[in-house]
C-alpha positions as CSV (number, residue, x, y, z in Angstrom):
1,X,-29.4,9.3,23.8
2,X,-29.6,12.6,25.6
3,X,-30.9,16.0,25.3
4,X,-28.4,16.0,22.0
5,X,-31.1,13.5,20.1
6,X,-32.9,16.8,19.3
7,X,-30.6,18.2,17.3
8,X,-30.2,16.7,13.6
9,X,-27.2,14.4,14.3
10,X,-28.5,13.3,17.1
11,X,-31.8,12.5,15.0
12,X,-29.4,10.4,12.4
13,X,-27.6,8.9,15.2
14,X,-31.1,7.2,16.5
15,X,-32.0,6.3,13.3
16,X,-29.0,4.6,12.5
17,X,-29.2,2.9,16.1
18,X,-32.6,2.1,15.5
19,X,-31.5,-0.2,13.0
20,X,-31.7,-3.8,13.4
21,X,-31.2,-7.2,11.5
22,X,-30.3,-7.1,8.1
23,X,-30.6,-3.1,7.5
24,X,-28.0,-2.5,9.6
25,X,-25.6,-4.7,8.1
26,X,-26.6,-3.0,4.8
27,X,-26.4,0.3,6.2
28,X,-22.8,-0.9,7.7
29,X,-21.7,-2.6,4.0
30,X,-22.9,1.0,2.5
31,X,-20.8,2.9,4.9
32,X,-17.8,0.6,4.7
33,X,-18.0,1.4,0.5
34,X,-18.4,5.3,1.6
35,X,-14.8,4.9,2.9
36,X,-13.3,3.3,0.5
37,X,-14.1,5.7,-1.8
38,X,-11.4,8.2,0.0
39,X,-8.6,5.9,-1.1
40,X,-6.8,6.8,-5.0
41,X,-7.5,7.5,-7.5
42,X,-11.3,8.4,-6.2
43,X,-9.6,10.2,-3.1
44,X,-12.9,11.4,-1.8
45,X,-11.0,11.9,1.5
46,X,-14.0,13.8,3.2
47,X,-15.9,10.3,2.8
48,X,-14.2,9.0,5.4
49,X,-16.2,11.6,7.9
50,X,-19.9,10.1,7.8
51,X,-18.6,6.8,7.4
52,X,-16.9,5.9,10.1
53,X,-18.9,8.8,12.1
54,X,-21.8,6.8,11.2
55,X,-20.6,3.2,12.1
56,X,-20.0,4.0,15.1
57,X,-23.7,5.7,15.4
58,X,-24.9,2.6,13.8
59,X,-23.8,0.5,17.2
60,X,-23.9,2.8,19.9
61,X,-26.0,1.1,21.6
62,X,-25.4,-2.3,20.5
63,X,-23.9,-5.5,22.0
64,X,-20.7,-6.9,21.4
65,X,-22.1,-9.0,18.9
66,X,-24.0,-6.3,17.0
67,X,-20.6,-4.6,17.0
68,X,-18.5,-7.4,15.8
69,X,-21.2,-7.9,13.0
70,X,-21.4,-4.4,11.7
71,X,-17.3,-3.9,11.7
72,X,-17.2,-7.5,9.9
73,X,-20.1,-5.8,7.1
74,X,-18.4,-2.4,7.0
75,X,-15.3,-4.0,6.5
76,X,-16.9,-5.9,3.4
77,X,-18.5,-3.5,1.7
78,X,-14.5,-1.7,2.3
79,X,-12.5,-3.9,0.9
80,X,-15.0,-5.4,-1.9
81,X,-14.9,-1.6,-3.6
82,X,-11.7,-1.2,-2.5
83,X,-10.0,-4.2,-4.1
84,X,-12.3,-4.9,-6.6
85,X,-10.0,-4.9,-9.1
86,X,-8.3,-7.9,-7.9
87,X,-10.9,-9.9,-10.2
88,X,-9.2,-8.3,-12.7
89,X,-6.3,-11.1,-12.8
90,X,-8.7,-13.9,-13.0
91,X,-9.9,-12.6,-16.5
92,X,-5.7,-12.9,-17.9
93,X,-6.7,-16.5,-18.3
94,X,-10.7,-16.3,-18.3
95,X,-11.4,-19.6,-19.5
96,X,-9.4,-21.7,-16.8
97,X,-10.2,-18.9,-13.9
98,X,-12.6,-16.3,-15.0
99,X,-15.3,-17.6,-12.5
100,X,-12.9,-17.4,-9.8
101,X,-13.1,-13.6,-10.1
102,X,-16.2,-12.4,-7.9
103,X,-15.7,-15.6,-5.0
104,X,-12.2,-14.0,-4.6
105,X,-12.9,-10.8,-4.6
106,X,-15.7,-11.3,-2.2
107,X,-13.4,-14.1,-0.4
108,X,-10.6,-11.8,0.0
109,X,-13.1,-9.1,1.5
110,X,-14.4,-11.0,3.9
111,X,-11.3,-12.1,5.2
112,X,-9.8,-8.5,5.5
113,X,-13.6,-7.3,7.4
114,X,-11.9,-9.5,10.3
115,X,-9.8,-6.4,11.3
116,X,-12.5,-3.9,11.1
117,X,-14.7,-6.7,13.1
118,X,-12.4,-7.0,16.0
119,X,-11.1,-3.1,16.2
120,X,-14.9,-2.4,16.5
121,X,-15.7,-5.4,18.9
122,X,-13.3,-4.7,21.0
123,X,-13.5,-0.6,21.4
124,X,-17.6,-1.5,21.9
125,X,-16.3,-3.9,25.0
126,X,-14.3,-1.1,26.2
127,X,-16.6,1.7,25.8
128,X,-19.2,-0.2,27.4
129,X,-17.3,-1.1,30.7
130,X,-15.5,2.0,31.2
131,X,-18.6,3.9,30.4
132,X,-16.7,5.9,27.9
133,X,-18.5,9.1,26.1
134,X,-19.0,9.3,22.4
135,X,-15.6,10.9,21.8
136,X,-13.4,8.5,23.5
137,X,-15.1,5.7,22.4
138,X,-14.0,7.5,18.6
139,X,-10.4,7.6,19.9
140,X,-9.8,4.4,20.9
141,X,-11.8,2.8,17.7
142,X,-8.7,4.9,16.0
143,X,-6.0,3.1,17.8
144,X,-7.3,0.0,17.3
145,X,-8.0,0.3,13.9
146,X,-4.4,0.9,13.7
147,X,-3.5,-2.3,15.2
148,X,-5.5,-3.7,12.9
149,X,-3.7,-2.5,9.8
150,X,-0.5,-3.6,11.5
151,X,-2.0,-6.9,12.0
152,X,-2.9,-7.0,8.4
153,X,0.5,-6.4,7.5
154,X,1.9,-9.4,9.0
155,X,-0.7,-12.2,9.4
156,X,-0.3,-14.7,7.3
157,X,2.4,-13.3,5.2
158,X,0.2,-10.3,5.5
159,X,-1.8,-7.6,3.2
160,X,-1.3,-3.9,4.2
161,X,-2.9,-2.7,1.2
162,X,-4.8,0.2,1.1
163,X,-4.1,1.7,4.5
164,X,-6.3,4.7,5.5
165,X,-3.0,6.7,5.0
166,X,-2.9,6.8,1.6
167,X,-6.2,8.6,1.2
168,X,-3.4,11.7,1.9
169,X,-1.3,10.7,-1.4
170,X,-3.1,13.7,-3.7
171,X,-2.1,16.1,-0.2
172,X,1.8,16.4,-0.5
173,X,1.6,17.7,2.9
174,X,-0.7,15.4,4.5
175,X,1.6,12.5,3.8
176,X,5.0,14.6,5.7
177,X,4.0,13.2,9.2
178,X,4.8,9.9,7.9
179,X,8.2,10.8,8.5
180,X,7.7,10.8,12.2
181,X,4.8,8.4,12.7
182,X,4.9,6.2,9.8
183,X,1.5,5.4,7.4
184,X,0.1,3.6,10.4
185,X,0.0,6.9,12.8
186,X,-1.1,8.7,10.1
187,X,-3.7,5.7,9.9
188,X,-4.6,6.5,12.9
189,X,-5.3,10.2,13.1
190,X,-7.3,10.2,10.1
191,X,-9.8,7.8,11.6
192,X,-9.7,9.5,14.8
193,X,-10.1,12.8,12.8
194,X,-13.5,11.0,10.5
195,X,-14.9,9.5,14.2
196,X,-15.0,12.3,16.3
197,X,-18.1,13.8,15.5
198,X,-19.7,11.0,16.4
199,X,-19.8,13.5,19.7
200,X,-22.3,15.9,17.7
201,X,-25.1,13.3,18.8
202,X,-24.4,14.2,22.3
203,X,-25.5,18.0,22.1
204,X,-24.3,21.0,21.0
205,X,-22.4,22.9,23.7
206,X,-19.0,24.4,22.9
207,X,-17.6,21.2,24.5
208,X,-19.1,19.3,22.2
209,X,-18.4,20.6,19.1
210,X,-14.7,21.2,20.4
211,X,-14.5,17.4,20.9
212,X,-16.2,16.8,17.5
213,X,-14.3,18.6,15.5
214,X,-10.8,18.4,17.6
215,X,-9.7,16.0,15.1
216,X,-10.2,17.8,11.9
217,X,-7.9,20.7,14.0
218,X,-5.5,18.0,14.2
219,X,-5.6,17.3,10.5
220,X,-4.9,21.1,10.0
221,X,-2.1,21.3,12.3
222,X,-0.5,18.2,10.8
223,X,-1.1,19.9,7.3
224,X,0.8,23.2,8.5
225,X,3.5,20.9,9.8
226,X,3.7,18.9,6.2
227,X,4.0,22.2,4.6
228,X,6.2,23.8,7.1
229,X,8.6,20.6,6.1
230,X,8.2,20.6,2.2
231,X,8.8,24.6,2.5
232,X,12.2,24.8,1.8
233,X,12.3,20.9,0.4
234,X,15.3,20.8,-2.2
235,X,15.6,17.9,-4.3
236,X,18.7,17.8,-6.1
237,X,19.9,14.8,-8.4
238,X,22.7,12.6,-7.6
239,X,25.9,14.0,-9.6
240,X,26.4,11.7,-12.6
241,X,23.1,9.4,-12.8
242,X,20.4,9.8,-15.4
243,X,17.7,6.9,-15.7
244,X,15.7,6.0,-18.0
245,X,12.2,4.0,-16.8
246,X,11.0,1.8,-20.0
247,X,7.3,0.9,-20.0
248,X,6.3,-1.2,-22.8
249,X,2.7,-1.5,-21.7
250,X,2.6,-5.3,-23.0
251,X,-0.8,-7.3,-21.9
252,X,-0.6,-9.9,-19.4
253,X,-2.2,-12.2,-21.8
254,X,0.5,-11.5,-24.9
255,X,3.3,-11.5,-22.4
256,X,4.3,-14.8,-22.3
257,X,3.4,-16.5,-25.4
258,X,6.3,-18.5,-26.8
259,X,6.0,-17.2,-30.1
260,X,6.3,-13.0,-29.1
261,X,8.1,-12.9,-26.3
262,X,11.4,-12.3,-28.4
263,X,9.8,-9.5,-29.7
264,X,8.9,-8.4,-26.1
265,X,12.5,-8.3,-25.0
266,X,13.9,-6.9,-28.8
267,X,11.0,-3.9,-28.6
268,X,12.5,-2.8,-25.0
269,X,15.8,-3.0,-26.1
270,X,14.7,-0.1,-29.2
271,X,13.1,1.8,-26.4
272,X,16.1,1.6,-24.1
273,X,17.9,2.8,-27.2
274,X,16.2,5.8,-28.3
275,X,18.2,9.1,-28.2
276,X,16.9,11.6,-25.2
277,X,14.5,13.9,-26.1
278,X,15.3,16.6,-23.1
279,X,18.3,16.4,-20.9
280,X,21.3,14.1,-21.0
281,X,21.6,10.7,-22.3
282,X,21.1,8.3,-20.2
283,X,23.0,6.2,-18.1
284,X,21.2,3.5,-16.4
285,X,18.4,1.4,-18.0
286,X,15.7,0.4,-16.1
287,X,12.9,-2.3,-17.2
288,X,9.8,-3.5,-14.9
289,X,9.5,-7.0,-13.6
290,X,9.6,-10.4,-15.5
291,X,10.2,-7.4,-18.3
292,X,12.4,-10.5,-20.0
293,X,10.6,-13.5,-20.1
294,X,13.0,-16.2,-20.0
295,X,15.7,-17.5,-17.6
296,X,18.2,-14.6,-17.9
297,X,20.9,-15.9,-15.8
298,X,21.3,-19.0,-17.4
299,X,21.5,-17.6,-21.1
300,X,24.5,-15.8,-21.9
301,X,23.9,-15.2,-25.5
302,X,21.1,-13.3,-24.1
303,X,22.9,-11.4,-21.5
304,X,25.3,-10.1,-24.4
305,X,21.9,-9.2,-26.5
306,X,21.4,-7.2,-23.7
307,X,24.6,-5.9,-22.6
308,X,24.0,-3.9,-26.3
309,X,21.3,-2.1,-25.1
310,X,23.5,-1.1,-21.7
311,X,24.8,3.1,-21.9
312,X,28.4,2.8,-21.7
313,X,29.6,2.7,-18.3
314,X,26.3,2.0,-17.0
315,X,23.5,-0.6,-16.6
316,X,20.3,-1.9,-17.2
317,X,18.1,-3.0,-14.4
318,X,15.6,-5.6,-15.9
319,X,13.3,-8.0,-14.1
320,X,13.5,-12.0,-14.9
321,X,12.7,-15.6,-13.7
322,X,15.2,-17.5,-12.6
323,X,16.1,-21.0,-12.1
324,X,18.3,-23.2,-10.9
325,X,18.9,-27.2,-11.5
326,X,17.0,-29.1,-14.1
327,X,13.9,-29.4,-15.2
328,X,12.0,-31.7,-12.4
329,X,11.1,-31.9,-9.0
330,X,14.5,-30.2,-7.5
331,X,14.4,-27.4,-9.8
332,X,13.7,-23.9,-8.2
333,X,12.2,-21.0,-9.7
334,X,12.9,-17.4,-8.3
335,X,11.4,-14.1,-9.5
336,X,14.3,-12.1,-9.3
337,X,15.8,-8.3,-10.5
338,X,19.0,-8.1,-12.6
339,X,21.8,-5.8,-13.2
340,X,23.8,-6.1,-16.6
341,X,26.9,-4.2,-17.3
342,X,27.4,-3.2,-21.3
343,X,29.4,-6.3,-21.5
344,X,26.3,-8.4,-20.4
345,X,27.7,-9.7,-17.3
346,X,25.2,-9.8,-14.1
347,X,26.8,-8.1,-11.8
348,X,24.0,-8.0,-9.0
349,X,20.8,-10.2,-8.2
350,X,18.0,-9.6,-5.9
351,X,15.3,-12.4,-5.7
352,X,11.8,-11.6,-4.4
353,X,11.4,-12.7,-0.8
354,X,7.7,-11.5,0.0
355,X,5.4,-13.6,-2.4
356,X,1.8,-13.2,-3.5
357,X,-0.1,-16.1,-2.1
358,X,-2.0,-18.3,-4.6
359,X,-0.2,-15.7,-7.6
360,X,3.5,-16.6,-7.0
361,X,2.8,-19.8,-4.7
362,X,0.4,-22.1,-3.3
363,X,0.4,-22.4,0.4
364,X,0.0,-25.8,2.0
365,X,0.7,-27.1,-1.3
366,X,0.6,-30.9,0.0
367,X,-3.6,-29.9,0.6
368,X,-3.8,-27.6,-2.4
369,X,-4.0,-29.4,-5.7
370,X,-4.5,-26.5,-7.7
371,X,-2.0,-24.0,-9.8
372,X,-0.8,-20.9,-9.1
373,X,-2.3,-17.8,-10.9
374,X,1.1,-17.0,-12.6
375,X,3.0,-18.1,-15.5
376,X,4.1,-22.2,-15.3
377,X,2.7,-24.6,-12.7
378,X,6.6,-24.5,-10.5
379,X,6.2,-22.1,-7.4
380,X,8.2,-19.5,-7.0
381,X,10.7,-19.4,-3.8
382,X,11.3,-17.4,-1.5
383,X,14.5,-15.0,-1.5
384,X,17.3,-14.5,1.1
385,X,14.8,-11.5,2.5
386,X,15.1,-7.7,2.9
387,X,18.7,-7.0,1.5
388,X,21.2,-4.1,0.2
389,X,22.5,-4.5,-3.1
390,X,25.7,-2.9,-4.3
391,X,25.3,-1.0,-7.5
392,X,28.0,0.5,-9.9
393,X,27.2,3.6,-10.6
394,X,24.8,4.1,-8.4
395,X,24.0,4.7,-4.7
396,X,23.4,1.1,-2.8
397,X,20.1,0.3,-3.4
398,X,16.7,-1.7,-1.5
399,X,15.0,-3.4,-4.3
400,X,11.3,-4.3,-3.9
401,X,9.3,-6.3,-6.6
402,X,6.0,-6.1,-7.0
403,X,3.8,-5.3,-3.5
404,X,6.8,-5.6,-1.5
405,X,6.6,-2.0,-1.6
406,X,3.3,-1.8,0.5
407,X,4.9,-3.4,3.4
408,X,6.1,-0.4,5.9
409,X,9.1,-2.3,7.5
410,X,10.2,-4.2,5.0
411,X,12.7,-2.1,3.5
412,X,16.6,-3.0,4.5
413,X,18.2,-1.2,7.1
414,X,15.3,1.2,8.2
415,X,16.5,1.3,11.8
416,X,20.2,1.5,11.1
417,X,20.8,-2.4,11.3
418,X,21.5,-4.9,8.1
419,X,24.7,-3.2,7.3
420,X,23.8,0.5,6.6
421,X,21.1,2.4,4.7
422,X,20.4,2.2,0.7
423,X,20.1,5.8,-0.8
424,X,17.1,4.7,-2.7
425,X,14.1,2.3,-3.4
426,X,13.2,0.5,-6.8
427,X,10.4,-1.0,-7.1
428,X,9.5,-3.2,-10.8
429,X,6.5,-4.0,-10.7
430,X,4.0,-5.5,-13.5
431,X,0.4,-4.2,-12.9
432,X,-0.8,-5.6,-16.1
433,X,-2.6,-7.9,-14.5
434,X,-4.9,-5.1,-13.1
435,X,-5.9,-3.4,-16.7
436,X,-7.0,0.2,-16.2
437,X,-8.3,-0.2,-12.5
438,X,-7.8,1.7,-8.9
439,X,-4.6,-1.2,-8.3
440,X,-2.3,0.7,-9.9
441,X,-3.2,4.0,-8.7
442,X,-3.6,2.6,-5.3
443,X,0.4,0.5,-5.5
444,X,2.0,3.7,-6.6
445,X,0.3,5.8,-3.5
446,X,1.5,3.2,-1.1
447,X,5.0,3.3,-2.7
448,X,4.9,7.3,-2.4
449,X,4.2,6.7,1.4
450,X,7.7,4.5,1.6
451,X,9.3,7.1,0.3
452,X,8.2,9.6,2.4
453,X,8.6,7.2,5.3
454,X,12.2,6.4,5.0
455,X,13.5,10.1,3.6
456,X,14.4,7.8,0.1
457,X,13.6,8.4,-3.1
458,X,12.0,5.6,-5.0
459,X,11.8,4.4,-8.7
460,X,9.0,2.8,-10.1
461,X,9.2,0.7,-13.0
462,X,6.2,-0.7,-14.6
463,X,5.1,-2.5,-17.4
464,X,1.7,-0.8,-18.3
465,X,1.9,1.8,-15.3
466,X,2.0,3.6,-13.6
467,X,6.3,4.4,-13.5
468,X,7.2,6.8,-11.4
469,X,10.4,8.8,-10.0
470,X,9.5,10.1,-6.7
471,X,11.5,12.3,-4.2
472,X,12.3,12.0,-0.7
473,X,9.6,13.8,0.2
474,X,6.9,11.5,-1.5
475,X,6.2,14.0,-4.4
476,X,6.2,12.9,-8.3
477,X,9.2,13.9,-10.1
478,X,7.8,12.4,-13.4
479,X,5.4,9.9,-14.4
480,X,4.2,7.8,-17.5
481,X,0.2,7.3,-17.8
482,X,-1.2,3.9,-17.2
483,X,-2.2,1.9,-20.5
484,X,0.4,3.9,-22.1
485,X,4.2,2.8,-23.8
486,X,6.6,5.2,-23.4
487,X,10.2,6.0,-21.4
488,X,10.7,8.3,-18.8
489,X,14.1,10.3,-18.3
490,X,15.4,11.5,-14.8
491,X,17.7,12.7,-13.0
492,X,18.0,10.2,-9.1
493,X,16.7,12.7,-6.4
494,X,19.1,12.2,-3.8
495,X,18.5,11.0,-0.4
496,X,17.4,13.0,3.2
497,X,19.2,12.3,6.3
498,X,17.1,9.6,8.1
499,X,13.6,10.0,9.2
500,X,12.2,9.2,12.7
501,X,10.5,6.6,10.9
502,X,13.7,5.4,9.8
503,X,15.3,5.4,13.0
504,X,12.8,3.8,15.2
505,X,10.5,2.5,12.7
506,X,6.8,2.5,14.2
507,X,7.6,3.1,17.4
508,X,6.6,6.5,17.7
509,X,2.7,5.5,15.8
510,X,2.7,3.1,19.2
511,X,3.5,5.4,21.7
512,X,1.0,7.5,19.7
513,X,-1.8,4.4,20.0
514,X,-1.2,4.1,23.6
515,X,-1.4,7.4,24.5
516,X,-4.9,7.8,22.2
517,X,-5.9,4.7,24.4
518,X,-4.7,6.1,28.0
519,X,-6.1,9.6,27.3
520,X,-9.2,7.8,26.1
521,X,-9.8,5.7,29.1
522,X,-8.5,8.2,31.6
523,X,-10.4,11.6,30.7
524,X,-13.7,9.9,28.5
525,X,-15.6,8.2,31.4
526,X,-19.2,9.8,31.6
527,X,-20.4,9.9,35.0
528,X,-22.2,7.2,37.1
529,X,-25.5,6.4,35.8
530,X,-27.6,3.0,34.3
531,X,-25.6,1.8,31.0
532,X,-26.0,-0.6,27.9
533,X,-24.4,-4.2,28.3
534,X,-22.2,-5.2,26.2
């Protein structure tokens, strides 16, 4: 440390590099649980400054191993507070999995703390060998911890949840450069922007703090821009379309007992059926997923019971398992979305194509003995993938079920390919296995950021909550509480032109990276001197 370490963050930044052994993977776990709480519905988004400003204090002077270590503890104490709520599901069926709850949580954690592990590592490496100064080192930390996300997002099936964008979601603004760069370059500059004043430990000159604090000018600027877009953001309905979102807030361990699940299905249809309280009467119905819990398209008495709840001319949208074949080894199960004309007739199907690991399926079932999380022992298969579905009434549509919706380039025709562009997003979803928790908060922030992303607007069904119409532009038409039965009425904001996002999809969040990582390398080299091996 130089002449810096007399001012105060220089002080803190020897301490925390002082730090050895077991303290400083505490201090790392602390600081990786300061971040988190940045993310909904906490949305302490200042957090994220002294922790990852302090991380990288913590191993500026470390080895490669150090480094790896504290990015692997950060990144559990992260995604333990995080995703804490994932224990949640465990305690649906407490007897058979209840003590399953903290070893996955913890399990799951650990696994994720891989990303924050090697982003870490390898910008230590780097720093190290190109002799790079506090502020580049910051920089290309950022950039890698975006190709860390994006590596979360696709290895082994992949788990972009909670992306450091959607600390933004209580900021309409903050969340309009997704537009252009997408929730991973807004990733990006929002760690660069908490990681930059890692420089203050290097003095105080007007370099310095220009360098410290260059990134929270960034945020401001990116702010202005976001506001700049949403000032004269008009969101008219599409001519002709009134939804109605039923939530029927039924607990994950009532909703599929044999003996009530009629009464699910009959208590919907009355919900679908009441009269509108403001506005015009509906004309499309939606329900959440596996909101009818039995094999819809192979009961046709049911599809008529169902047809009756249907506005005239319209349809309902409704969630469902669905099977094919007998009962037996060559039977599959899909967990699929609906659409019913008033005369009950299906007249469009989507089946889920991204499943939930160990909660839809068991991978490498032939060495895993044990059941799935979900209803029935049969796993779920896998859908035709990312697809366009043809709607009457409505403009085409990209349906995603569940946490499809956290997956950035997932949805159909995002770059202009897959036969054209939907003009909107549903997502059903059923949260209740989450009870009142940060999950839902957190899945409804990363379904704004789609929205945003792709210039669509979305619609959110869910069975306790949160559901949701959202505009174009990311921002919350209307909204029912979690824990709460109700129905929401709305108009269908209509479609932007496509975003950059949508055209090029993340292209322009890599150029970004690589230009973080080139200026970083380039212009951040201190001069010739004795240095720390890696």
């Amino acid at each position: 440390m130089n002449s810096g370490s007399a001012t105060w963050p220089g002080t803190w930044a020897a301490r925390l590099g002082a730090l050895a052994g077991w303290r400083r993977w505490m201090v790392a776990a602390l600081l990786g649980a300061l971040a988190a709480t940045a993310l909904p519905p906490v949305g302490l988004v200042a957090a994220l400054v002294p922790a990852f400003t302090g991380l990288l204090w913590l191993v500026a002077g470390a080895r490669v191993r150090g480094a790896l270590a504290a990015g692997w503890w950060f990144g559990l104490g992260h995604f333990a507070v995080g995703l804490y709520w994932v224990g949640s599901a465990f305690f649906v069926d407490a007897q058979l999995y209840g003590f399953l709850a903290a070893p996955a949580v913890l399990g799951l954690a650990a696994g994720m703390a891989i990303y924050p592990a090697a982003a870490l590592g390898a910008a230590q490496v780097a720093g190290h060998r190109l002799r790079l100064r506090a502020w580049a080192r910051a920089l290309l930390f950022a950039a890698l911890w975006m190709v860390g996300e994006w590596l979360r997002g696709w290895v082994f099936t992949g788990f972009p949840w909670n992306l450091i964008a959607t600390a933004w979601s209580d900021i309409d603004a903050m969340m309009q450069p997704a537009a252009w760069i997408g929730a991973w370059g807004l990733g990006l500059v929002s760690v660069a922007a908490a990681a930059l004043p890692a420089q203050l430990a290097e003095g105080r000159r007007v370099r310095d703090l220009a360098l410290a604090f260059g990134g929270l000018g960034l945020i401001a600027v990116m702010a202005l821009a976001g506001a700049w877009r949403l000032q004269d953001a008009r969101s008219p309905d599409v001519e002709g379309v009134r939804l109605r979102l039923v939530q029927p807030n039924i607990a994950q361990h009532l909703k599929w007992k044999p003996e009530l699940r009629t009464g699910h299905v009959q208590r919907q249809l009355e919900m679908s059926r009441q009269p509108a309280v403001v506005g015009a009467a509906p004309t499309h119905v939606i329900w959440a997923e596996t909101s009818v819990p039995f094999n819809l398209a192979g009961d046709p008495p049911l599809q008529r019971v169902l047809g009756g709840g249907v506005p005239e001319g319209g349809l309902l949208i409704a969630g469902a398992p669905r099977a094919d074949g007998r009962p037996g080894a060559t039977r599959r199960l899909w967990n699929s979305a609906h659409a019913l004309n008033a005369d009950g007739e299906i007249v469009a199907t989507y089946d889920k194509q991204h499943l939930v690991p160990f909660g839809e399926y068991v991978p490498f079932r032939s060495i895993l003995k044990f059941s799935k999380l979900t209803e029935g022992r049969l796993d779920f298969a896998f859908g035709e993938g990312p697809r366009i579905i043809d709607l009457p009434g409505l403009p085409p549509a990209s349906v995603l079920i569940c946490y499809e919706v956290i997956f950035p380039d997932e949805v159909p025709g995002h770059d202009g390919a897959g036969g054209g562009r939907p003009g909107w997003l549903l997502n059903l979803t059923n949260d209740a296995w989450f009870g009142v928790t940060s999950g839902p908060h957190q899945h409804l922030a990363a379904a704004r950021l789609r929205a945003v992303e792709q210039g669509l607007p979305l619609v959110r069904a869910a069975n306790t909550g949160i559901s949701a119409v959202v505009d174009a532009y990311g921002r919350v038409r209307g909204e029912l509480a979690l824990a709460t039965a109700g129905v929401l009425d709305s108009g269908l904001p209509a479609a932007l032109a496509p975003t950059a996002y949508a055209r090029f999809g993340p292209l322009f969040a890599w150029l970004l990276a690589l230009a973080t990582i080139a200026g970083a390398a380039l212009l951040g080299r201190q001069p010739r001197g004795p240095s720390a091996r890696p």
